[in-house]
Each structure stands twice: as structure tokens, then as C-alpha cells.
DRENTORKOL-3810 file (N, C-alpha, C; in nm, 4 decimals):
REM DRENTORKOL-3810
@n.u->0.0786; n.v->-0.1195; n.w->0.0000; ca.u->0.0000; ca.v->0.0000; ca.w->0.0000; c.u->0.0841; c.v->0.1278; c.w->0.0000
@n.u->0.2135; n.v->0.1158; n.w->0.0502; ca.u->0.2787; ca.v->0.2552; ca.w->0.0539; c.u->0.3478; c.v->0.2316; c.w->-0.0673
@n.u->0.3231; n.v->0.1862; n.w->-0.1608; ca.u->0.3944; ca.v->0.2425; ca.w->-0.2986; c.u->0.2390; c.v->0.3261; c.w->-0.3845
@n.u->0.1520; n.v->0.2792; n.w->-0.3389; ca.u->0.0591; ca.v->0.3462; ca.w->-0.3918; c.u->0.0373; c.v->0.5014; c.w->-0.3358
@n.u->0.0828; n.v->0.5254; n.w->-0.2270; ca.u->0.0447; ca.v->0.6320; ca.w->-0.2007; c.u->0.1806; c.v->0.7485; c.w->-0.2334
@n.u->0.2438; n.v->0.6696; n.w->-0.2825; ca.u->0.3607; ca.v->0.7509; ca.w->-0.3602; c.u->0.3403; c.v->0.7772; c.w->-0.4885
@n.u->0.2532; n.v->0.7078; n.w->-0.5497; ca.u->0.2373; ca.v->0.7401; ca.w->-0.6526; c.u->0.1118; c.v->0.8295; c.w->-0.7014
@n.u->0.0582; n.v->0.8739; n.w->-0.5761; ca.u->-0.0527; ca.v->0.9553; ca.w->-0.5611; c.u->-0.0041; c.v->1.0794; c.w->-0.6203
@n.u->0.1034; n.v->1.1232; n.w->-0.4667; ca.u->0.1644; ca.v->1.2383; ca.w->-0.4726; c.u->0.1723; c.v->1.2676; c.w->-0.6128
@n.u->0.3006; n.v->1.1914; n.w->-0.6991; ca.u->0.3343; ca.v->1.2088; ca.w->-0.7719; c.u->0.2531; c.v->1.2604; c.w->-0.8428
@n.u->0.1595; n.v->1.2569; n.w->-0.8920; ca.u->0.0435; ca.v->1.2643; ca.w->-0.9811; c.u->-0.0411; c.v->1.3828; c.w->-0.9808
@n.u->-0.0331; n.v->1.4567; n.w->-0.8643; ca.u->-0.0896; ca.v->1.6005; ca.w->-0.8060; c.u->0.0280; c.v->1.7232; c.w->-0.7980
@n.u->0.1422; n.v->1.6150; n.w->-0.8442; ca.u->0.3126; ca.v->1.7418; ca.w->-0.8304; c.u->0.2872; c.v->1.7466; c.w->-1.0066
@n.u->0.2277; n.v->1.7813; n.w->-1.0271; ca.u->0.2774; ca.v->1.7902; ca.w->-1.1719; c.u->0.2766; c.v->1.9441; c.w->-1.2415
@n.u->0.3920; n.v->1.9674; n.w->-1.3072; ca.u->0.3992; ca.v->2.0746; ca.w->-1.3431; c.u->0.3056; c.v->2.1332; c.w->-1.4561
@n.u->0.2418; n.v->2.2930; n.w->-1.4480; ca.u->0.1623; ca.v->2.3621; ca.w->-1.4613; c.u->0.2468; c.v->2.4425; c.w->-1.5905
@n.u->0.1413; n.v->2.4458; n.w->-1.7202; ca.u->0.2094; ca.v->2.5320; ca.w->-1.8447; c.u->0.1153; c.v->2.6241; c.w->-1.8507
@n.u->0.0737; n.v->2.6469; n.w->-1.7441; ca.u->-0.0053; ca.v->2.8499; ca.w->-1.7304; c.u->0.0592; c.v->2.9272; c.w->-1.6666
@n.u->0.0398; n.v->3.0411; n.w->-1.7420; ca.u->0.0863; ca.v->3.1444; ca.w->-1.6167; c.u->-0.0571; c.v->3.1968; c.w->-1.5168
@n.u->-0.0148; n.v->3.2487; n.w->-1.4052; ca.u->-0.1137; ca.v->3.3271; ca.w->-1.3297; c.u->-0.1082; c.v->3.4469; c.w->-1.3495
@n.u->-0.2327; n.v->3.5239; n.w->-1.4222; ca.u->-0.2323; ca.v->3.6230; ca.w->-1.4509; c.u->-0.3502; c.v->3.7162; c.w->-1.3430
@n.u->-0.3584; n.v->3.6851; n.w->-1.2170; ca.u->-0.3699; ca.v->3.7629; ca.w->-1.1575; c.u->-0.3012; c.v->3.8420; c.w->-1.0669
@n.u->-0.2401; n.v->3.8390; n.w->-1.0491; ca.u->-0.1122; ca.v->3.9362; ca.w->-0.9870; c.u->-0.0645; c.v->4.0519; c.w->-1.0616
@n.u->-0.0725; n.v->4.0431; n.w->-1.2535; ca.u->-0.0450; ca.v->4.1304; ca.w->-1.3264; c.u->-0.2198; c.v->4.2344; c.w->-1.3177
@n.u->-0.2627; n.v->4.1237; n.w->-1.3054; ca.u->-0.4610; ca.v->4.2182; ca.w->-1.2827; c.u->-0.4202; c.v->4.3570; c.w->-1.2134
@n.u->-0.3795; n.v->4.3038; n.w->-1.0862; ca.u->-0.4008; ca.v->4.3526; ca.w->-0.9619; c.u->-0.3107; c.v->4.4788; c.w->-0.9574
@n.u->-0.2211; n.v->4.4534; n.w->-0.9912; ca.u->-0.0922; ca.v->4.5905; ca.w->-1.0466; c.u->-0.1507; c.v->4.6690; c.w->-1.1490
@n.u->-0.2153; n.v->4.6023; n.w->-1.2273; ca.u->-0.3026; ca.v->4.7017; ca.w->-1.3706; c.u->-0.3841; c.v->4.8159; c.w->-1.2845
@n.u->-0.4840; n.v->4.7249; n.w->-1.2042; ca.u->-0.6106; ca.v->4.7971; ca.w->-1.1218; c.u->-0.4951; c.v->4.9312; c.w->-1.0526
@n.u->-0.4347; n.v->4.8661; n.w->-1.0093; ca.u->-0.3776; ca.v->4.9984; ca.w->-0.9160; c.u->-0.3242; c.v->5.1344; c.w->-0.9830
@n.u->-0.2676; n.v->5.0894; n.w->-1.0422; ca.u->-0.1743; ca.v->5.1810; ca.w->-1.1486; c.u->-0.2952; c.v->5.2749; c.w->-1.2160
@n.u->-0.4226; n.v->5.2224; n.w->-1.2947; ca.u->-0.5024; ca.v->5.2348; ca.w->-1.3174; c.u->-0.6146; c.v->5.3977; c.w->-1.2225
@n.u->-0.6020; n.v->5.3322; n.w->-1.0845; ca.u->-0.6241; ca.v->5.4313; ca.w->-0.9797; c.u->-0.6005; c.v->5.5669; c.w->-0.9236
@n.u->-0.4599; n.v->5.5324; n.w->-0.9361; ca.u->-0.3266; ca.v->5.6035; ca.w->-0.9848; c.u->-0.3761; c.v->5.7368; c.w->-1.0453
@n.u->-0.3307; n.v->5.6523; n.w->-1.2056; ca.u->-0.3498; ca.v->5.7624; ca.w->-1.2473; c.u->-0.5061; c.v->5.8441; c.w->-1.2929
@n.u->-0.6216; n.v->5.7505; n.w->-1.2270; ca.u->-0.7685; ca.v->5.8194; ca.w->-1.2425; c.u->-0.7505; c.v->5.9184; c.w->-1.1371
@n.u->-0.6874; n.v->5.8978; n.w->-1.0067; ca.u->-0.6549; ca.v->6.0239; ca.w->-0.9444; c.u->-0.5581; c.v->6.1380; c.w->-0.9477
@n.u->-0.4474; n.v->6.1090; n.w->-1.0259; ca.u->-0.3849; ca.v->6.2072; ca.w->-1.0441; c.u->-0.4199; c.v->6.2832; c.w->-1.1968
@n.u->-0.4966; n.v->6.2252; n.w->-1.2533; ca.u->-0.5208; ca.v->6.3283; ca.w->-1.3922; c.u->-0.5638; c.v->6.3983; c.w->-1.3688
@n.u->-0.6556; n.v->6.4593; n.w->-1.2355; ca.u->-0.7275; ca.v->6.5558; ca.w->-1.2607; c.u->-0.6619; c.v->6.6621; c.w->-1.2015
@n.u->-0.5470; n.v->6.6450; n.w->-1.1019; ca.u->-0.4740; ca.v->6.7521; ca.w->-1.0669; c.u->-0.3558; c.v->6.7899; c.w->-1.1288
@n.u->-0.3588; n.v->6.7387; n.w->-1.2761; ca.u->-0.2269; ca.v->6.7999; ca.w->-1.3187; c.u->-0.2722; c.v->6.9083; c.w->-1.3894
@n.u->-0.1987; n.v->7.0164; n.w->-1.3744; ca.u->-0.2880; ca.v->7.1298; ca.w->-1.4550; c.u->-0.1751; c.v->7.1664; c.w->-1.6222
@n.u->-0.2627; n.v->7.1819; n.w->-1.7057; ca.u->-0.2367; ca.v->7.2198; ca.w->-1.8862; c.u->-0.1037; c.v->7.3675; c.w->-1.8638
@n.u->-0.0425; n.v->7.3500; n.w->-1.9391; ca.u->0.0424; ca.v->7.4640; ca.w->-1.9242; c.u->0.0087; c.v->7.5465; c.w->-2.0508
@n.u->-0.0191; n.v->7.6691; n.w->-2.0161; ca.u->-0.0702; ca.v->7.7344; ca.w->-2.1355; c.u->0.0772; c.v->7.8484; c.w->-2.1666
@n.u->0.0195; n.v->7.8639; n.w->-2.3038; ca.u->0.1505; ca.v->7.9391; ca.w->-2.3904; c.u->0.0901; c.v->8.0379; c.w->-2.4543
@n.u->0.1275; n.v->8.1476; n.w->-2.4428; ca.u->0.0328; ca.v->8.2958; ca.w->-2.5439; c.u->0.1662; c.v->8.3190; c.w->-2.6054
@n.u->0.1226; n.v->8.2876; n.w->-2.7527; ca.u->0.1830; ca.v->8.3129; ca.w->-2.8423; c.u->0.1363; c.v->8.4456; c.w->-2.8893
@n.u->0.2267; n.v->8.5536; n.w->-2.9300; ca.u->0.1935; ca.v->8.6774; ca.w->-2.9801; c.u->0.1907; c.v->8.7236; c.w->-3.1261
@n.u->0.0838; n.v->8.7785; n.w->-3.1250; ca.u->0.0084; ca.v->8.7616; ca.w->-3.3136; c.u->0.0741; c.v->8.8967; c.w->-3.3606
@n.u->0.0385; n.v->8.8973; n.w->-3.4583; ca.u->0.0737; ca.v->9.0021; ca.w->-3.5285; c.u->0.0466; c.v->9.1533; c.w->-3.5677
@n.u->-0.0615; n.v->9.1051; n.w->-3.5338; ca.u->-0.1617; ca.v->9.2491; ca.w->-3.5311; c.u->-0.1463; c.v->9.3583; c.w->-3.3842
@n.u->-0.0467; n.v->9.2640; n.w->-3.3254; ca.u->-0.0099; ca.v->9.3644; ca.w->-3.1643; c.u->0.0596; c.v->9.4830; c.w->-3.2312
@n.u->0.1398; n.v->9.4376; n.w->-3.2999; ca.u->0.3166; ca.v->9.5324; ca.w->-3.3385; c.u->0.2938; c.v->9.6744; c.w->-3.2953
@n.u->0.3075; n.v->9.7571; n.w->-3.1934; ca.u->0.3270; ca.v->9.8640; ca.w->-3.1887; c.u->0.3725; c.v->9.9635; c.w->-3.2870
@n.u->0.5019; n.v->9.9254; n.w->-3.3296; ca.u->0.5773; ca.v->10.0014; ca.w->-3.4532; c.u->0.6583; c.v->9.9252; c.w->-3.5691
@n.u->0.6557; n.v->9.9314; n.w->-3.6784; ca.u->0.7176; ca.v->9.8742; ca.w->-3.7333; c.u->0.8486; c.v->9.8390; c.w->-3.7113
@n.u->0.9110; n.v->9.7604; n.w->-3.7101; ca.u->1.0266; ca.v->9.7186; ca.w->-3.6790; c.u->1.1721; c.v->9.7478; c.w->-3.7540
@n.u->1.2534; n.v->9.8102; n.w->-3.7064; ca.u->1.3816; ca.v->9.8953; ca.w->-3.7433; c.u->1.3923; c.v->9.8204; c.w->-3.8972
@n.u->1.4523; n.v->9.8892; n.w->-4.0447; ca.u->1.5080; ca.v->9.7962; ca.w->-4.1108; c.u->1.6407; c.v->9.7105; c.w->-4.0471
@n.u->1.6376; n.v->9.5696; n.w->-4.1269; ca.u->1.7384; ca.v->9.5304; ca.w->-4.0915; c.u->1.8853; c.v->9.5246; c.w->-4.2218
@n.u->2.0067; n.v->9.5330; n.w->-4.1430; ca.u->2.1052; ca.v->9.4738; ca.w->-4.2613; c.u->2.0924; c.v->9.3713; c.w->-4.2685
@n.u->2.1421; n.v->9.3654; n.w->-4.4331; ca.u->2.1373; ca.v->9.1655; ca.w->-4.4374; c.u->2.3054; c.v->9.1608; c.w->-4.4830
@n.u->2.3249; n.v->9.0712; n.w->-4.4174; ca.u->2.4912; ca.v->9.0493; ca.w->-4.4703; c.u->2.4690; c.v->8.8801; c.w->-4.5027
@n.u->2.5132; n.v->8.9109; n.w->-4.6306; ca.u->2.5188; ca.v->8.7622; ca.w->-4.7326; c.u->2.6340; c.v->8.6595; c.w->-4.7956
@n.u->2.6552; n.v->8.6119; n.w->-4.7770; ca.u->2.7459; ca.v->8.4470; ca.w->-4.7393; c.u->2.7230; c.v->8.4403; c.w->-4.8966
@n.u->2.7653; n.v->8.3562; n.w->-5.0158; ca.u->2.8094; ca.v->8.2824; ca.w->-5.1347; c.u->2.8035; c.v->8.1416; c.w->-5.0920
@n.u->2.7708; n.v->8.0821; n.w->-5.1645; ca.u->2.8479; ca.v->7.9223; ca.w->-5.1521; c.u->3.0466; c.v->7.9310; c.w->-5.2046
@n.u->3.0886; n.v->8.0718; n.w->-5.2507; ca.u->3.2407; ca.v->8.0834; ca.w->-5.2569; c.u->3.2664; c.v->8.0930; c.w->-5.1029
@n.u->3.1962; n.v->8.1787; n.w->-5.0339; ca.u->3.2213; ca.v->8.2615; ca.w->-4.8689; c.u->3.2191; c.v->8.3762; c.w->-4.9287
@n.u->3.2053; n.v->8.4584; n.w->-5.0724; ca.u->3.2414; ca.v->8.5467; ca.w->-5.0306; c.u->3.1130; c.v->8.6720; c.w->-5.0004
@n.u->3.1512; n.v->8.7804; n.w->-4.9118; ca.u->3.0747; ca.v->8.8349; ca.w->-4.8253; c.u->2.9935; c.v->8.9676; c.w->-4.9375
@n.u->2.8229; n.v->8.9775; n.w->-4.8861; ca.u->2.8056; ca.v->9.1114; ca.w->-5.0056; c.u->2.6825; c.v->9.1707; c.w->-4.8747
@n.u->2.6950; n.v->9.2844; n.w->-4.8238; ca.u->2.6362; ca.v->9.3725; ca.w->-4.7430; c.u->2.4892; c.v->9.4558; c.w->-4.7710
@n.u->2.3461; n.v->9.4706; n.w->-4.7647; ca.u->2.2772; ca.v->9.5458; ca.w->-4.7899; c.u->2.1895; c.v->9.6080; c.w->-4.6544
@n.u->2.1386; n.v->9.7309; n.w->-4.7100; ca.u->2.0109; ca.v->9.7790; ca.w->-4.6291; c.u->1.9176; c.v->9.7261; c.w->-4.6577
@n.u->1.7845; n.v->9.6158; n.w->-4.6421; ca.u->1.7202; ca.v->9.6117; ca.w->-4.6718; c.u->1.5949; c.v->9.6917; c.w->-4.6802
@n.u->1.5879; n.v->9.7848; n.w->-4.7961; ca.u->1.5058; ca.v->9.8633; ca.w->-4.8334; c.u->1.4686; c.v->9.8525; c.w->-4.9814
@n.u->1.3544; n.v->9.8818; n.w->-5.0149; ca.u->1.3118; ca.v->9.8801; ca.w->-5.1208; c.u->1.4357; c.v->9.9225; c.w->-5.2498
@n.u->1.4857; n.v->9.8344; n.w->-5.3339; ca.u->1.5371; ca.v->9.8777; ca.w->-5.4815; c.u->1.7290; c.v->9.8549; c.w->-5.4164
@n.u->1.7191; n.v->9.8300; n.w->-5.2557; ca.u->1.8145; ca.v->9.8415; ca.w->-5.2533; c.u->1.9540; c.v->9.7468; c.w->-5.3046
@n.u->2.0537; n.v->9.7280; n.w->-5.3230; ca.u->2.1798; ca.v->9.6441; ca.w->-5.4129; c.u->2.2584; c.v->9.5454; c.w->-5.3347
@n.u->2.3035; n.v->9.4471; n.w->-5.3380; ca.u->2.4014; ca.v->9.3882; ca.w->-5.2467; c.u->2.5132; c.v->9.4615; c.w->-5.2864
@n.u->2.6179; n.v->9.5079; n.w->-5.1619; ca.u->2.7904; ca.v->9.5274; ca.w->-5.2318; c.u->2.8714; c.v->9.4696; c.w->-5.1753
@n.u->2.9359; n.v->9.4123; n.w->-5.2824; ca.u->3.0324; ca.v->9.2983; ca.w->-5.2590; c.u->3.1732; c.v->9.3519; c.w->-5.1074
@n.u->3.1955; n.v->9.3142; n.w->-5.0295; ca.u->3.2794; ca.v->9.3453; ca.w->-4.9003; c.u->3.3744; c.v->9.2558; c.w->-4.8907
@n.u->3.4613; n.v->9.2768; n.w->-4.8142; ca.u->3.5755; ca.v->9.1920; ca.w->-4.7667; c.u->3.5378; c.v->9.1095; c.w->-4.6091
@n.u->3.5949; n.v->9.0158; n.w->-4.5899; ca.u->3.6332; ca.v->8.9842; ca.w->-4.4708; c.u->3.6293; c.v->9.0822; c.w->-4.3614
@n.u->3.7795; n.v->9.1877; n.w->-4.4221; ca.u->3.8559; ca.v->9.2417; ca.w->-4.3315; c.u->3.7588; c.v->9.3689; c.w->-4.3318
@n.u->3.6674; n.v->9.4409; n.w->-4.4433; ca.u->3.5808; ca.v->9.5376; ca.w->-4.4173; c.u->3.4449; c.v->9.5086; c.w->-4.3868
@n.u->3.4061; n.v->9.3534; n.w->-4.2866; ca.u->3.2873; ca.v->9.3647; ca.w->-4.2817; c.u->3.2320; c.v->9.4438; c.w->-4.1391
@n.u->3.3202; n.v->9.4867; n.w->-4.0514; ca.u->3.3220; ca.v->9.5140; ca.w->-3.9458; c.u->3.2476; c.v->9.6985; c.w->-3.9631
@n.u->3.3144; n.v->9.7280; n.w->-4.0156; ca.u->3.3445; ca.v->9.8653; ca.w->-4.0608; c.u->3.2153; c.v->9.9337; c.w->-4.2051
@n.u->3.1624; n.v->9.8273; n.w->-4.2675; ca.u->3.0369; ca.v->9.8239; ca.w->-4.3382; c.u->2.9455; c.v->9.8468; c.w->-4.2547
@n.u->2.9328; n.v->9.7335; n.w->-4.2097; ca.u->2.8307; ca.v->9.6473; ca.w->-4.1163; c.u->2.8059; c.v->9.7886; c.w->-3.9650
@n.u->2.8741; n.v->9.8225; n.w->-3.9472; ca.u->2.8715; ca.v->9.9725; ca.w->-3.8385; c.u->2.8248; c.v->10.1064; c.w->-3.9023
@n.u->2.8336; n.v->10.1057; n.w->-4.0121; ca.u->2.8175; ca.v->10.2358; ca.w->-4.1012; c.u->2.6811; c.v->10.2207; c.w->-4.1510
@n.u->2.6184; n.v->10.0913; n.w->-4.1622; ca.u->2.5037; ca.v->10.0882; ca.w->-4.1923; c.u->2.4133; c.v->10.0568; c.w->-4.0801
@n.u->2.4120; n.v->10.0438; n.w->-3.9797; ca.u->2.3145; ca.v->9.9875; ca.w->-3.8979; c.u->2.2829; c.v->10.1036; c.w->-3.8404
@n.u->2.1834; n.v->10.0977; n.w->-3.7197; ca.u->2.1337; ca.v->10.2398; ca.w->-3.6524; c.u->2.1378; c.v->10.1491; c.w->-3.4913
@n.u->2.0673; n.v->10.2472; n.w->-3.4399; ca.u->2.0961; ca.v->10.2318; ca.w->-3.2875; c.u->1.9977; c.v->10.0939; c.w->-3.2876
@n.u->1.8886; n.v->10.0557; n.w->-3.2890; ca.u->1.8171; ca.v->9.9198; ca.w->-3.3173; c.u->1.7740; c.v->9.8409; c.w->-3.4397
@n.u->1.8615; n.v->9.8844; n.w->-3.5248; ca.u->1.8859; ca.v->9.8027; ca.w->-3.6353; c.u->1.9357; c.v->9.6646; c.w->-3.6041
@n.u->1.8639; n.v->9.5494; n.w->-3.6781; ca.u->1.9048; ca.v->9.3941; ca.w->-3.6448; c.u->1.9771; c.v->9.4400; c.w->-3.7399
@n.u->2.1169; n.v->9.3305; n.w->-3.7621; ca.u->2.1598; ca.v->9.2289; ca.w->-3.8411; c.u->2.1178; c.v->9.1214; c.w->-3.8898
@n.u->2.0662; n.v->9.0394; n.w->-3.9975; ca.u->2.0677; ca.v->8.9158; ca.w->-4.0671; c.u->2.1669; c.v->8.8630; c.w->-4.1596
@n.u->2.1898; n.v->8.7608; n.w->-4.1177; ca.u->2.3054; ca.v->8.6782; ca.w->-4.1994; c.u->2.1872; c.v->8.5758; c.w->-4.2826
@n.u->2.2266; n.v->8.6032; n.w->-4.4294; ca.u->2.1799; ca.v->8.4400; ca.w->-4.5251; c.u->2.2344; c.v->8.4311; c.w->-4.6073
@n.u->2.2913; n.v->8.2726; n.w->-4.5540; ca.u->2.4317; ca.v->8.2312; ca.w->-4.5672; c.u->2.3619; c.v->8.1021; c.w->-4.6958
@n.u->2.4179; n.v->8.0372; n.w->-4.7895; ca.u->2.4258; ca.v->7.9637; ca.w->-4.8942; c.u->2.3810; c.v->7.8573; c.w->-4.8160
@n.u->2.3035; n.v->7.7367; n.w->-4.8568; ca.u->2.3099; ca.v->7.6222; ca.w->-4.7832; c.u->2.4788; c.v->7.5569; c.w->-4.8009
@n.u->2.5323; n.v->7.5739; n.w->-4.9059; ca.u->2.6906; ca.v->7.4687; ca.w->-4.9068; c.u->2.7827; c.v->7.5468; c.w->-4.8174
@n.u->2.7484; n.v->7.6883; n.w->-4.7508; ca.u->2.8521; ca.v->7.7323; ca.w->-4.6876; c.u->2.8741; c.v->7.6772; c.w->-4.5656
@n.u->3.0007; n.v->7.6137; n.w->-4.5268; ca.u->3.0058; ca.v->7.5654; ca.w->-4.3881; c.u->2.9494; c.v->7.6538; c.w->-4.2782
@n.u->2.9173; n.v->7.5749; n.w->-4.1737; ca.u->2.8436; ca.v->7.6446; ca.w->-4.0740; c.u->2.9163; c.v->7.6671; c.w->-3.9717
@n.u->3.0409; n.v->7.6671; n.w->-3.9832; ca.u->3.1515; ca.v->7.7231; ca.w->-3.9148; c.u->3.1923; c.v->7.8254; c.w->-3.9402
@n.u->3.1947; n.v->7.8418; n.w->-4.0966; ca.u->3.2498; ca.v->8.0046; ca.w->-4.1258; c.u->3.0875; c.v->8.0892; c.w->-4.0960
@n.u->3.0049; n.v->8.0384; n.w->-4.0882; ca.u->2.8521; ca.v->8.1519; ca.w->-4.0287; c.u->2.8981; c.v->8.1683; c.w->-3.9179
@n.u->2.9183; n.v->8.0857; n.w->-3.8174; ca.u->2.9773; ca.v->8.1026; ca.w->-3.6679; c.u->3.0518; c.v->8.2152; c.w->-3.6193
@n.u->3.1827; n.v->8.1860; n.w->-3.7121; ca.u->3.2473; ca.v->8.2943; ca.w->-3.7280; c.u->3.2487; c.v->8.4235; c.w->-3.7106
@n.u->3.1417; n.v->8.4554; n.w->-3.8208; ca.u->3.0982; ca.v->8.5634; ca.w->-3.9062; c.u->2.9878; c.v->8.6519; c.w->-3.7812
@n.u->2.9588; n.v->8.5225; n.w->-3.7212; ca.u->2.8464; ca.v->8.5948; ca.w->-3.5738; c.u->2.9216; c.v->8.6087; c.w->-3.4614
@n.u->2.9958; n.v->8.5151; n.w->-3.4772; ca.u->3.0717; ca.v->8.5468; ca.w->-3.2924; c.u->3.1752; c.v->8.6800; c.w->-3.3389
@n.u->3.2436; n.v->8.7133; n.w->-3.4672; ca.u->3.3261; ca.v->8.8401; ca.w->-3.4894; c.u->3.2116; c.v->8.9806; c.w->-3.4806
@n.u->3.1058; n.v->8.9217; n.w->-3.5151; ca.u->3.0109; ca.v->9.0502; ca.w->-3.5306; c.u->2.9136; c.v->9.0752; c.w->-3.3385
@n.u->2.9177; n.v->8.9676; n.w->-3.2789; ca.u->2.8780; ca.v->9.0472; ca.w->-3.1913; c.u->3.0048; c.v->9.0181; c.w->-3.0303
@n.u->3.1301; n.v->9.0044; n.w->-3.0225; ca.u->3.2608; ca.v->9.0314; ca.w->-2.9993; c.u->3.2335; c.v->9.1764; c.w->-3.0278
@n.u->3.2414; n.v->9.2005; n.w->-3.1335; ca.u->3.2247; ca.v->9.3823; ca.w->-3.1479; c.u->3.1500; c.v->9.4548; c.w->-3.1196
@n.u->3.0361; n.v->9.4144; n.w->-3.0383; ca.u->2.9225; ca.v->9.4598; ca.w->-3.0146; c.u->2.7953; c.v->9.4687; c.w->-3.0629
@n.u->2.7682; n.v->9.3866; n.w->-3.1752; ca.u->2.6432; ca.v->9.4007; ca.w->-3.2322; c.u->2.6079; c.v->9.2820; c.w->-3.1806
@n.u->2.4769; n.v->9.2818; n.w->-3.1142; ca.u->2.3992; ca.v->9.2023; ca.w->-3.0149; c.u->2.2555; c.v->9.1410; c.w->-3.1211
@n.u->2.2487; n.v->9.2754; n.w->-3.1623; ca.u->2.0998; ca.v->9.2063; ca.w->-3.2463; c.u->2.1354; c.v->9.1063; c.w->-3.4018
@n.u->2.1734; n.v->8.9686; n.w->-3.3658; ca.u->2.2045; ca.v->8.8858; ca.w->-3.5028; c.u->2.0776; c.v->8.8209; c.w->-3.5079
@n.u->2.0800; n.v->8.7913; n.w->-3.6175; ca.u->1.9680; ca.v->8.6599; ca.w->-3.6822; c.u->2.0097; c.v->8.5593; c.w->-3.8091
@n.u->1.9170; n.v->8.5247; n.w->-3.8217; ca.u->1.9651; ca.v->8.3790; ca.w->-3.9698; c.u->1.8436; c.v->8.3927; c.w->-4.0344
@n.u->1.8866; n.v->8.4739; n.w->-4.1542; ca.u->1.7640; ca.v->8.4576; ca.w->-4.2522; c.u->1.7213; c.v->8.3442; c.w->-4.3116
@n.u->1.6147; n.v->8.2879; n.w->-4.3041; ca.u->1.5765; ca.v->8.1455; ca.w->-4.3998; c.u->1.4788; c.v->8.1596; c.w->-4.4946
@n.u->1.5284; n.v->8.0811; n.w->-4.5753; ca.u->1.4332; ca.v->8.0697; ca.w->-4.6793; c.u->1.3226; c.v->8.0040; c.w->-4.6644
@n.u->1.2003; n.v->8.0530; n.w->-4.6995; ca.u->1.0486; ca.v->7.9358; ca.w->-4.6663; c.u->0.9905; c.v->7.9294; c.w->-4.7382
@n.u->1.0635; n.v->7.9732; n.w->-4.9027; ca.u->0.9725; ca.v->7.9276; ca.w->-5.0268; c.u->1.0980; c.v->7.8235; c.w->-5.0775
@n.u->1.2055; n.v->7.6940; n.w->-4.9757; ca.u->1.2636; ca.v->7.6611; ca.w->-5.0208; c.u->1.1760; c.v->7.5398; c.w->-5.0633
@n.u->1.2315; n.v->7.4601; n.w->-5.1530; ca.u->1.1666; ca.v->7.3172; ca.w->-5.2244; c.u->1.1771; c.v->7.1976; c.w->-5.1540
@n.u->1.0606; n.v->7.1911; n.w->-5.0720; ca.u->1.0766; ca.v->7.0616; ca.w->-4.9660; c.u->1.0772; c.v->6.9139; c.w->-5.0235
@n.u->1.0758; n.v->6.9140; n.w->-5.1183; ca.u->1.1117; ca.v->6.7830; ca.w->-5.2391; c.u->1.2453; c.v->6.6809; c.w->-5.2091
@n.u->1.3272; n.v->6.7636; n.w->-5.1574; ca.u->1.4719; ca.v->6.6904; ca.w->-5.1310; c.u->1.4454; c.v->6.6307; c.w->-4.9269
@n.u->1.3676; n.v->6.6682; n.w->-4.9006; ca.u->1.3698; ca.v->6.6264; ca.w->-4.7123; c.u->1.2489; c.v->6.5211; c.w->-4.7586
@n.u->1.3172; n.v->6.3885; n.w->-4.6306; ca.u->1.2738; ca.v->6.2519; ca.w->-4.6869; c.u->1.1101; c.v->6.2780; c.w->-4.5676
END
């Protein structure tokens, strides 16, 4: 009789190919709780973006100082009819001061092939000297055909 009751056991030890999926329940429910109570105290962060129609005054002209895909440098006022003129390196300092006014920006638009090291350059020499107001002109009638 005691081999039979060994072979009982055996027969009730047998290994199980389920998982128990209540324990993952029970962590769901909570988590679940969680966050049904904390959604309602997180509050939306709002952003006022400023339109256009505020503008107090029209805004100073700006110079545009213009980059080549050579590098080489050509200076304007942007004003109606006005010309690029071709500049040096060594006279952009001395242009670039003669044309601006007390809140006149600067804009740089630079070639897409021009390295973006010599733009760097061209901004950290220009406000080193004191011109604070830079920008980067872009193009937004460029041909989005080539971006995948």
C-alpha cells in the first residue's frame, strides 16, 4: 500500500504550463487608480503666443549680410530697390557699423553649401564687437522635395 500512495503524490506534483495572470490584474487595477486620481490635478500649461496684429511700430530695417556658396561676403540695407555690395572679410566690421542704426538687427543668409563654421564665425566676430541684435535669414519658399 505505501507504494501506492507515492504514486498519488506524484500525480498532483505535476507541473503547470499556465501562467497566473492575476497578480499582473491587480498591479493594472492599481496603477489604473493612480493615475484616475492624479489626472485631474495635473494642470495644462498654457503658452500665449503673440500675433501680429499687436506690433506697436514697425520694426527697425534690418542689414542683411550675405554668405556665397564661394564665402564670399556682399552687405545690404534692406530697403526697397536696394543692391548687395560685394565686401571683404577684413571690411565687414566697418560696413556692417556704417550701416546699422541704434536698433537696427543684423541678418546673416548664408548659402546652404557654406560651412556652418564660417557663419559662426561671421556671428561670434560681429557680436565680440558689439552688435547684439544677429539673426539667420531662412528661406520658406525653399523646395521641400529633397527632405525625406
Amino acid at each position: 500500500m505505501p507504494s501506492m500512495r507515492g504514486n498519488s503524490r506524484r500525480a498532483n506534483r505535476r507541473i503547470k504550463n499556465e501562467i497566473n495572470v492575476v497578480p499582473y490584474i491587480d498591479v493594472m487595477l492599481v496603477l489604473l487608480v493612480i493615475f484616475m486620481v492624479t489626472a485631474p490635478m495635473i494642470t495644462p500649461g498654457l503658452v500665449e503666443l503673440p500675433s501680429v496684429g499687436q506690433a506697436s511700430e514697425v520694426p527697425a530695417t534690418p542689414v542683411e549680410l550675405q554668405i556665397n556658396k564661394e564665402g564670399q561676403l556682399a552687405i545690404r540695407v534692406r530697403d526697397a530697390g536696394s543692391e548687395f555690395q560685394n565686401i571683404s572679410k577684413e571690411q565687414l566690421l566697418d560696413e556692417v557699423r556704417s550701416r546699422i542704426g541704434p536698433d537696427s538687427p543684423v541678418v546673416i543668409a548664408a548659402d546652404g553649401k557654406v560651412p556652418y563654421e564660417d557663419v559662426m564665425k561671421i556671428m561670434d566676430t560681429l557680436r565680440s564687437n558689439g552688435i547684439t541684435r544677429l539673426g539667420l535669414l531662412v528661406d520658406q519658399g525653399a523646395d521641400d522635395s529633397t527632405k525625406p
